[in-house]
C-alpha positions as CSV (number, residue, x, y, z in Angstrom):
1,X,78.9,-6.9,93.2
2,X,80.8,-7.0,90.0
3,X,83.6,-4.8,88.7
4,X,81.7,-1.4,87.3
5,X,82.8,-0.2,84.1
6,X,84.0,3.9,83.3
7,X,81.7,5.3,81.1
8,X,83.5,8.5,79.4
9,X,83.1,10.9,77.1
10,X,83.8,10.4,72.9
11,X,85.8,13.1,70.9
12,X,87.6,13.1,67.8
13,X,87.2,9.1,67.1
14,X,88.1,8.4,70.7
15,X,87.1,7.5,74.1
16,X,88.4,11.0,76.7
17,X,88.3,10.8,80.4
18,X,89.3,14.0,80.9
19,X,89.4,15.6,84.5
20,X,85.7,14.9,85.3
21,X,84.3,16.6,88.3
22,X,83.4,13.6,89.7
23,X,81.5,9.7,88.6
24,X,77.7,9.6,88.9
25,X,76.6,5.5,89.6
26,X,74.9,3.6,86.4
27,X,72.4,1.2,88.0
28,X,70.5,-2.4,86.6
29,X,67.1,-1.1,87.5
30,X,65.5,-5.0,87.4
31,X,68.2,-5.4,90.2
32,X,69.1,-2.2,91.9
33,X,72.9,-3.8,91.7
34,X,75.4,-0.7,90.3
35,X,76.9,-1.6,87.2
36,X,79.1,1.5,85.8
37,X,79.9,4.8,86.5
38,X,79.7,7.1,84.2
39,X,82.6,10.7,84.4
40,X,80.6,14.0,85.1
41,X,82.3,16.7,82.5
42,X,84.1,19.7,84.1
43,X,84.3,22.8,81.9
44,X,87.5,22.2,80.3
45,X,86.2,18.1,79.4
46,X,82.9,20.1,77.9
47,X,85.1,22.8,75.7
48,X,87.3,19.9,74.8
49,X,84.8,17.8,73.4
50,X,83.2,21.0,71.7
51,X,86.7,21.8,70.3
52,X,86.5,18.3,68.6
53,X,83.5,19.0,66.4
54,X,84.8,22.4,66.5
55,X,87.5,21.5,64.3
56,X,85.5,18.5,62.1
57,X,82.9,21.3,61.3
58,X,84.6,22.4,58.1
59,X,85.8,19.4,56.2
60,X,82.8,17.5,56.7
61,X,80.5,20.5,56.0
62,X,82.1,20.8,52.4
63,X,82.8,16.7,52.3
64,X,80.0,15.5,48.9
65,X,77.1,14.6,49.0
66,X,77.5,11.3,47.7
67,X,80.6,10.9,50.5
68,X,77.9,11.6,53.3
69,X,75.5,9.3,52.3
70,X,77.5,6.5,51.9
71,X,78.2,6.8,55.4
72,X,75.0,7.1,56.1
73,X,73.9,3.1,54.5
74,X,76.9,2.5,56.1
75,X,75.8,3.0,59.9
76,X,72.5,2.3,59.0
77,X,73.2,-1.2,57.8
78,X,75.9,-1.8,60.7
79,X,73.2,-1.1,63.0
80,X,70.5,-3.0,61.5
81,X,72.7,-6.1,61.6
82,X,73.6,-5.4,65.9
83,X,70.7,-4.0,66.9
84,X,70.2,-7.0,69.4
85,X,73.6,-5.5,71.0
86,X,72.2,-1.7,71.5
87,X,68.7,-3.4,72.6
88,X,70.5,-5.3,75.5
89,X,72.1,-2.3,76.4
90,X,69.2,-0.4,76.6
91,X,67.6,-3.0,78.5
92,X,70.8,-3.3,80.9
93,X,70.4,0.7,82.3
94,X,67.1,1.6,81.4
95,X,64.7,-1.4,82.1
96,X,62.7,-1.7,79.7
97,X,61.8,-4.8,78.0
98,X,63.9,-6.1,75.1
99,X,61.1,-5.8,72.8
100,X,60.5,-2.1,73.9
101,X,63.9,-1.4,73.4
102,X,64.2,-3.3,69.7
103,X,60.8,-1.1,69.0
104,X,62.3,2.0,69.9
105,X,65.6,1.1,68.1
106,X,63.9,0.4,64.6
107,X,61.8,3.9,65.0
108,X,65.6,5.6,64.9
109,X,66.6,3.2,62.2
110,X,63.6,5.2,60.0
111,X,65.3,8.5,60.5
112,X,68.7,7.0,59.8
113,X,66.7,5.7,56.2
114,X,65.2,9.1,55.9
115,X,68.7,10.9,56.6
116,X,70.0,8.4,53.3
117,X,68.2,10.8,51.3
118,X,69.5,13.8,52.4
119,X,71.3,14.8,48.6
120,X,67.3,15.4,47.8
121,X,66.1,16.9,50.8
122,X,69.1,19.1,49.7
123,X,67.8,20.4,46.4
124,X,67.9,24.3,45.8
125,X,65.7,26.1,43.3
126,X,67.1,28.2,40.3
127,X,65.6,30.3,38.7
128,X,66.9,31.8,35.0
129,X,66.8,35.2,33.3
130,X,65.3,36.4,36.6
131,X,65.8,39.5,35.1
132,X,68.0,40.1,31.7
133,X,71.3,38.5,32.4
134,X,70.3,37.7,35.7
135,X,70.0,34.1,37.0
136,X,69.1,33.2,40.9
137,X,69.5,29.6,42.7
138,X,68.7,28.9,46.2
139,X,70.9,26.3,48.7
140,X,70.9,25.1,52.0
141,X,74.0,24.6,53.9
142,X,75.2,23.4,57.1
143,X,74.9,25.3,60.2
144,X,78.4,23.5,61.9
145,X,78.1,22.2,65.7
146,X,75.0,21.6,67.1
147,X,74.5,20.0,70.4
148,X,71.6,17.2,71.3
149,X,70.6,16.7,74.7
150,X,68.6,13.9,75.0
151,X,66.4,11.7,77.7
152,X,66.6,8.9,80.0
153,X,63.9,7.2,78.3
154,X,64.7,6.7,75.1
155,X,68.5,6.4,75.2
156,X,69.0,5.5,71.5
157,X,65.8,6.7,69.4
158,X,65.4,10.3,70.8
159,X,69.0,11.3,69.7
160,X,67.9,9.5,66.4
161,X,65.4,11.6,65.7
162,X,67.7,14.3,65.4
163,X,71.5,13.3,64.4
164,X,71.3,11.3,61.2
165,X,69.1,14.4,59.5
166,X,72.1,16.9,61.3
167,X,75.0,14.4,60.2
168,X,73.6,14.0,56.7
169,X,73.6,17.3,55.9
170,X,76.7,18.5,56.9
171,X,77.1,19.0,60.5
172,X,78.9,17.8,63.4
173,X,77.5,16.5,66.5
174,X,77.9,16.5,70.3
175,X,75.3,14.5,72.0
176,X,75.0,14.8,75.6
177,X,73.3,11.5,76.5
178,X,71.2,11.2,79.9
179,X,73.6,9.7,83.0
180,X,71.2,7.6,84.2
181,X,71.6,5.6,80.9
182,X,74.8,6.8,79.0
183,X,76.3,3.2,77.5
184,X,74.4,3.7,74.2
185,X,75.7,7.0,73.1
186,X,79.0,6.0,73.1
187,X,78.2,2.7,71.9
188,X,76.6,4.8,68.9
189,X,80.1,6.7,68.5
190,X,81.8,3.9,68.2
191,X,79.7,2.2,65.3
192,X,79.9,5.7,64.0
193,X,83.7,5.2,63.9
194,X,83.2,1.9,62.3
195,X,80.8,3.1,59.2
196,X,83.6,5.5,58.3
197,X,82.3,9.1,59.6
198,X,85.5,11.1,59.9
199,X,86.7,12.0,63.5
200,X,85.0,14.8,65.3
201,X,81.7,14.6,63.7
202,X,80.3,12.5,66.5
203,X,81.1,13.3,69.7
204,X,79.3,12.4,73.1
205,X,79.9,15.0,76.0
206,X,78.5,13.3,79.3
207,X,77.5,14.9,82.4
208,X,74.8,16.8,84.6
209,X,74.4,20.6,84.6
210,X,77.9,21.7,83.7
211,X,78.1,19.8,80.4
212,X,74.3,21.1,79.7
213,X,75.3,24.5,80.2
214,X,78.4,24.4,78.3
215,X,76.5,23.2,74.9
216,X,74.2,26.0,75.6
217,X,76.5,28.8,76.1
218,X,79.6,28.1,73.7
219,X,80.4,30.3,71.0
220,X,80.9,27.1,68.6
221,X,77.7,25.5,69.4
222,X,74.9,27.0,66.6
223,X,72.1,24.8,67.6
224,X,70.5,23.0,70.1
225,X,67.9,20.0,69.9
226,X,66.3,18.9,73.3
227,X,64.2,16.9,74.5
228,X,63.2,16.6,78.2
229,X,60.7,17.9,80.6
230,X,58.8,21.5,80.0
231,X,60.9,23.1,83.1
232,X,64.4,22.5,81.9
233,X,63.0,22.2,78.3
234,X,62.1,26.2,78.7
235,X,65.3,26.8,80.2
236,X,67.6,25.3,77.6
237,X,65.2,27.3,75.5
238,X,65.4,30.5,76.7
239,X,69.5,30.3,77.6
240,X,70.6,29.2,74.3
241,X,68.5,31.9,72.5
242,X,70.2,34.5,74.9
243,X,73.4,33.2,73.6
244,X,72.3,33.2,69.5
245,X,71.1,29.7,68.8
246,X,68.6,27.8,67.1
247,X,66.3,26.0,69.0
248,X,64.4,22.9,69.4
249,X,63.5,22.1,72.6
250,X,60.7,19.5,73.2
251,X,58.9,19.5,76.6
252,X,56.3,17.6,78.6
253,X,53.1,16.5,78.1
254,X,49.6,15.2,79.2
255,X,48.0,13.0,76.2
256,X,44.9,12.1,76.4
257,X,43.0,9.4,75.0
258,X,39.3,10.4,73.9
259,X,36.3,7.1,73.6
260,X,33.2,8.0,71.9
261,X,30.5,5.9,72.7
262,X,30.9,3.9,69.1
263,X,34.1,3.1,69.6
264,X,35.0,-0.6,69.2
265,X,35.7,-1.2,72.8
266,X,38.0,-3.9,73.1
267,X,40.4,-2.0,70.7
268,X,40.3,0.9,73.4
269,X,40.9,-1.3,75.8
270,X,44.2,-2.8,74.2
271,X,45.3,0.6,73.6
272,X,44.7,1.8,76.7
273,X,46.5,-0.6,78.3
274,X,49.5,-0.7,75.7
275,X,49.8,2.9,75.5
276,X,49.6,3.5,79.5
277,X,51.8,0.9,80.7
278,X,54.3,0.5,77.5
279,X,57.9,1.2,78.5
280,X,56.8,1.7,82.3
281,X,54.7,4.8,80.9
282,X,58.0,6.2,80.7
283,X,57.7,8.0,77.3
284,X,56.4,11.5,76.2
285,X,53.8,10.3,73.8
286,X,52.1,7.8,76.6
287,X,48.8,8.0,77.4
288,X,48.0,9.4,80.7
289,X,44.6,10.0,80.8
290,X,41.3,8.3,79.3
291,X,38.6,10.5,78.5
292,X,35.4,8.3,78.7
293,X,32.3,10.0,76.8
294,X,29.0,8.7,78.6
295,X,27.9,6.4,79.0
296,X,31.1,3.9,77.9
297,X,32.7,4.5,81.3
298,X,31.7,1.2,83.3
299,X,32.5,-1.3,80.8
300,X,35.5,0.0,79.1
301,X,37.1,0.5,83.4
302,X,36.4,-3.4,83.4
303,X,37.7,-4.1,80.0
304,X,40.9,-2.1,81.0
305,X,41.3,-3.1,84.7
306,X,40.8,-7.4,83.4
307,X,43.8,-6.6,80.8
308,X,45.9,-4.8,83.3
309,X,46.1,-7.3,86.0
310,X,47.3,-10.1,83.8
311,X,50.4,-7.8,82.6
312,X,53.6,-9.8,83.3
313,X,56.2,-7.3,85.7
314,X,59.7,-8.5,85.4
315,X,63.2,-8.0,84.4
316,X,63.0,-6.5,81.0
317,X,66.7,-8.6,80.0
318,X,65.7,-12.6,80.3
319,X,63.0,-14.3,80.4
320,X,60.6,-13.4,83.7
321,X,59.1,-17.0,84.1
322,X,61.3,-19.7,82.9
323,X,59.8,-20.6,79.8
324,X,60.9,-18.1,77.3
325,X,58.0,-15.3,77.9
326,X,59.2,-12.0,78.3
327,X,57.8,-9.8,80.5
328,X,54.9,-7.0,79.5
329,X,57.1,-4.4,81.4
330,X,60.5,-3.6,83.5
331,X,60.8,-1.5,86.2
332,X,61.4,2.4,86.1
333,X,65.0,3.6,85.8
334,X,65.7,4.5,89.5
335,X,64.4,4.1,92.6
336,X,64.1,8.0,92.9
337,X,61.9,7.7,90.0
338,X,59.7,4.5,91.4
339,X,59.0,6.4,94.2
340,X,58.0,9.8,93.2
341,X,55.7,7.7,90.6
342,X,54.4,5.8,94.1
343,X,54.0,9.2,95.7
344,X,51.2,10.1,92.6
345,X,49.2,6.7,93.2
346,X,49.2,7.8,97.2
347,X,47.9,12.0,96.5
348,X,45.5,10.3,93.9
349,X,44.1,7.8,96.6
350,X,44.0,10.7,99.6
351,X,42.2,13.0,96.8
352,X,39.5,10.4,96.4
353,X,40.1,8.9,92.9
354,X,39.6,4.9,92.6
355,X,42.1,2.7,92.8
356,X,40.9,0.1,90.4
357,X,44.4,-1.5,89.8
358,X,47.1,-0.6,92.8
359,X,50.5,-0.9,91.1
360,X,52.0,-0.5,94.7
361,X,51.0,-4.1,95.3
362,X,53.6,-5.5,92.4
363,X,54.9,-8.7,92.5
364,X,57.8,-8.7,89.9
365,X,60.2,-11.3,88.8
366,X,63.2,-9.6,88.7
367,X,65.5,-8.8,91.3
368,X,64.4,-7.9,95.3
369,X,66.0,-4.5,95.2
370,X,64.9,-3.4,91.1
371,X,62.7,-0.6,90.7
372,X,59.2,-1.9,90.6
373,X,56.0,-0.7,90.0
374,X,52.9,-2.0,88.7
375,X,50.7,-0.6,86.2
376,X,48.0,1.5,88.0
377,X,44.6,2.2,86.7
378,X,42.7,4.9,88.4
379,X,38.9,5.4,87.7
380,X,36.4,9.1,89.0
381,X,39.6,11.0,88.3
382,X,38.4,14.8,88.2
383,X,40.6,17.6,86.4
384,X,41.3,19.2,89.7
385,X,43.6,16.2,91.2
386,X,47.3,16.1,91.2
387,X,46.9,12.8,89.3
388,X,45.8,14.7,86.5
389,X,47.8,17.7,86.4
390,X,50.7,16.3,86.9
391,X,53.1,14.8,84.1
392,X,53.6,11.3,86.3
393,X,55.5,9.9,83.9
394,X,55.3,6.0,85.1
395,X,52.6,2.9,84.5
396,X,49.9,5.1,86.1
397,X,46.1,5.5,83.6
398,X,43.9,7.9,84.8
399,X,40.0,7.9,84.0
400,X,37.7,10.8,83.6
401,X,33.9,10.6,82.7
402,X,32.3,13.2,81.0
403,X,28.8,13.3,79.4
404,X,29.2,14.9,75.7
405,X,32.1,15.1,73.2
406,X,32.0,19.0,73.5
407,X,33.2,18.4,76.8
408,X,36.0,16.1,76.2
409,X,37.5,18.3,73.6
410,X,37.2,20.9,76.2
411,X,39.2,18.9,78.6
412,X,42.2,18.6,76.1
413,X,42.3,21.7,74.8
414,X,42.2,23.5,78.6
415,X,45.6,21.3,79.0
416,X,48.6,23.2,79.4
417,X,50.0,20.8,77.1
418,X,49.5,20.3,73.5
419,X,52.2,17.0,72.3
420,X,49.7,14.1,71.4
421,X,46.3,12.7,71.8
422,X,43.9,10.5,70.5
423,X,40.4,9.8,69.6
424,X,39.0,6.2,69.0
425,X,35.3,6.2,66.9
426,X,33.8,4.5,64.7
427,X,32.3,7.8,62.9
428,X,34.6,9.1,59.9
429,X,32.4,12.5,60.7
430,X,33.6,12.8,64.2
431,X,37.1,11.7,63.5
432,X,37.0,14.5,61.2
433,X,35.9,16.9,63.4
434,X,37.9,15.8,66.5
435,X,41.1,16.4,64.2
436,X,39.8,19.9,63.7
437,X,38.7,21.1,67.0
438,X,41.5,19.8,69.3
439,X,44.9,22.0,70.2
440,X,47.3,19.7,69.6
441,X,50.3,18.8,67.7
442,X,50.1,15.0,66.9
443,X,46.7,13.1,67.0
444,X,45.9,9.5,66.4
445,X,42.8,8.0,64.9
446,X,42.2,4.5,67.0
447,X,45.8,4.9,67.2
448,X,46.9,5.8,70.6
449,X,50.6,6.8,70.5
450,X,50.5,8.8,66.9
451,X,54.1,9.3,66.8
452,X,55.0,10.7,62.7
453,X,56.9,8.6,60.5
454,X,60.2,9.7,59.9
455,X,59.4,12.0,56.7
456,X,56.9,13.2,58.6
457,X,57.8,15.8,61.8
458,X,57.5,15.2,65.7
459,X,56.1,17.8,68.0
460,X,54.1,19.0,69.8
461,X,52.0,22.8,70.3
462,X,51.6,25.0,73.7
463,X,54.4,23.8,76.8
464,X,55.4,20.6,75.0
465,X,57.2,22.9,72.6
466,X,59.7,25.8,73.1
467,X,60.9,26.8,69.4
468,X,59.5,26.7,66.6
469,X,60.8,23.5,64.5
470,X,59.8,20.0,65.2
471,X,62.0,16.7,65.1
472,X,62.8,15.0,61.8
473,X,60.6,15.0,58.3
474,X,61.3,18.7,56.5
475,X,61.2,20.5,59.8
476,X,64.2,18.6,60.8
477,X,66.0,19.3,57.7
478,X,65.3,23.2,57.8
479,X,66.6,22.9,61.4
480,X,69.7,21.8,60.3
481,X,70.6,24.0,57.3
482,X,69.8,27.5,56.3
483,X,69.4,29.2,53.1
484,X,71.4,31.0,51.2
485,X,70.0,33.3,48.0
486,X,73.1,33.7,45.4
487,X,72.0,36.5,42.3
488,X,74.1,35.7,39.6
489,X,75.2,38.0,36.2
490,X,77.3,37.0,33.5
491,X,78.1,39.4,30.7
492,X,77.5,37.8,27.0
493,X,81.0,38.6,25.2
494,X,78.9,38.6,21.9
495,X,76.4,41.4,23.7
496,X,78.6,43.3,26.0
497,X,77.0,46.6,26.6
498,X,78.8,49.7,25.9
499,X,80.2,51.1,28.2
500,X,79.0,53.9,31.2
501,X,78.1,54.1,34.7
502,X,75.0,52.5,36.0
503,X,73.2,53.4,39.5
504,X,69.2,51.8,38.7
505,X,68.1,48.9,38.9
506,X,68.8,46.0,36.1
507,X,67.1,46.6,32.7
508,X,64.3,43.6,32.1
509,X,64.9,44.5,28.6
């Protein structure tokens, strides 16, 4: 085994060991082999690193607008030029494919370009001779520390969505990265450091619980942005209102994928498969489940199931065959994970679902002890099954058949969760309609992972959402300032008003 690197924590323009409570193990997941260990924050670690920002909040809250945002092209181009660096990373502790990890860096990079124009997104109103003498201009201002605690999934874009937008308008920052996958944040710090942000704007706390809880519960901390599953995501909700904060927290979810019987059937079929299986299914805004409207079922199952078995498995960081092609998809980040996800495909099986495709049977090129699973493709799933209920949250597609459109919008909308879906048709009418009638917060049109462009906001409705702001676009921006009103009266020299005591309201002479 080789020498395992110390992952610590980042605070003031620095790396900080601190006096962790103890090292959690940072693991290759194409090999199983252990390749850092990352410090677990105690209490004091947490209220240092919160100190740090703390202290930053005020100088870079009141630093110009043109100072930010020449920061932000700053960062922005440094990590365009090594994002091949943060992708291998990525690919080192997470296991996804180097593609999927270049993919998800370039969604962040849109939020860094959106966060460039934060001096408009800034813009107040004013408003003159409100009343006689009266003018009144609106602002938005920083809120000071806020705290991001983000996923094991997407270890570089998901904090994206939400620091650039709370950097760029004033705020400093402690992310508290996932330990399963911690290199990047610091790795973010650091370039950070290097575009010129001041010391103590970016700060990475890592840790389990006790560094959670700490973010939550400080006095310093005004906001928190999470995202995670709906248990923990309702938790951070409901502690940090307790203690006085704004909230975003961004839970599970169950998207479904809707096929009319119109639908061009091999572009279902690609979609399927790239949305099920993408990133080891791993992501929030996967599809999990394919509603097939009668009497399509049959054909697009074979469509699917012929595309599925020819997916290469292997490691996600070098080629998985010899000749240069990279594999369709890693393993899953631990083995924990790999085999909870294995448990699913057995309670599907023993509930009498069809196992079409068995990812159990994987043969992977990657290491003998990674974390692998193949894409599964269940078909006669029935909304009753665990399979379905479940957020599984790995390479595992479920199929249900129903007979009438009504009844697939049924299907979604009776879902406890409301984050993304999809309808593929092609009928502009039903389209139309479909957008209408479902309860759900992002929806693609033969597009089966409708995650918003950066100017536009991410979230979800029902459980996938506890708060009520959504991730970048204008949402982000509101959650990251708040207003202030200012009434202002200047007396005219040339009209000055004699003199005497006034208790009503302004004159609108």
């Amino acid at each position: 085994m080789t020498d395992t690197a110390e992952i610590v924590h980042w605070a003031d323009g620095a790396p900080l060991t601190g006096s962790p409570t103890g090292w959690a193990d940072v693991t290759n997941p194409a090999t199983g082999e252990v390749t850092g260990r990352v410090a677990l924050a105690s209490e004091a670690d947490a209220a240092e690193v919160i100190a740090a920002a703390a202290r930053a909040a005020r100088g870079w809250g009141t630093t110009s607008l043109a100072r930010r945002t020449q920061v932000m092209f700053a960062f922005r181009e440094l990590l365009n030029a090594r994002k091949d660096e943060l992708a291998a990373i990525i690919t080192a502790e997470h296991g996804k494919v180097h593609s999927d990890a270049m993919g998800e860096i370039a969604r962040g990079l849109e939020v860094v370009e959106f966060a460039c124009g934060m001096s408009h997104l800034l813009k107040g109103g004013h408003s003159e001779e409100a009343s006689t003498g009266v003018d009144v201009h609106s602002k938005r201002v920083p809120l000071g520390v806020v705290g991001i605690i983000s996923p094991f999934n997407f270890p570089a874009m998901v904090p994206m969505w939400f620091f650039p937008v709370a950097i760029a308008a004033g705020n400093t920052v402690v992310l508290k990265p996932s330990e399963k996958d911690p290199s990047a944040a610091t790795w973010l710090a650091a370039l950070w450091k290097e575009a010129g942000l001041p010391d103590g704007v970016f700060n990475v706390l890592h840790g389990d619980k006790t560094a959670v809880d700490a973010l939550l519960t400080s006095p310093d901390v005004q906001a928190i942005s999470f995202v995670g599953s709906t248990p923990i995501a309702e938790y951070v909700y409901e502690t940090a209102s307790r203690h006085g904060k704004r909230v975003q927290a961004l839970g599970g979810a169950k998207n479904h994928m809707v096929v009319l019987p119109d639908a061009d059937l091999d572009l279902a079929a690609d979609s399927a498969v790239n949305a099920g299986y993408g990133s080891a299914g791993e992501r929030c805004m996967a599809i999990s489940v394919l509603v097939a409207v009668d009497p399509v079922g049959d054909e697009l199952v074979a469509r699917i199931a012929d595309r599925t078995r020819t997916l290469l498995i292997g490691d996600g960081g070098r080629s998985a065959t010899g000749d240069g092609k990279e594999a369709d998809m890693g393993p899953l980040v631990t083995k924990a994970h790999r085999d909870r996800v294995s448990s699913f495909i057995d309670s599907g099986e023993a509930a009498g679902a069809k196992v079409v495709v068995d990812g159990r049977d994987v043969a992977a090129r990657g290491g003998q002890d990674g974390f692998w699973l193949g894409p599964t493709l269940f078909d006669d799933v029935t909304p009753d099954m665990e399979i379905y209920t479940e957020e599984i949250f790995g390479p595992v597609l479920s199929v249900v058949r129903v007979k009438t459109y009504d009844e697939a919008v049924a299907l979604v909308n009776a879902n406890q969760y409301g984050n993304g879906t999809a309808v593929f048709t092609n009928d502009g009418g039903a389209a139309r309609r479909f957008e209408a009638d479902v309860e759900v917060g992002m929806i693609g049109v033969n597009v089966p992972v409708p995650v918003p462009v950066a100017y536009y906001s991410f979230g979800g409705w029902k459980r996938s959402l506890f708060g009520d702001t959504h991730a970048h676009g204008t949402e982000g921006v509101h959650f990251f300032t708040r207003g202030k009103v200012v009434t202002t009266r200047w007396i005219d020299p040339a009209n000055r008003p004699a003199g005497g005591l006034e208790l009503g309201f302004p004159r609108n002479d």
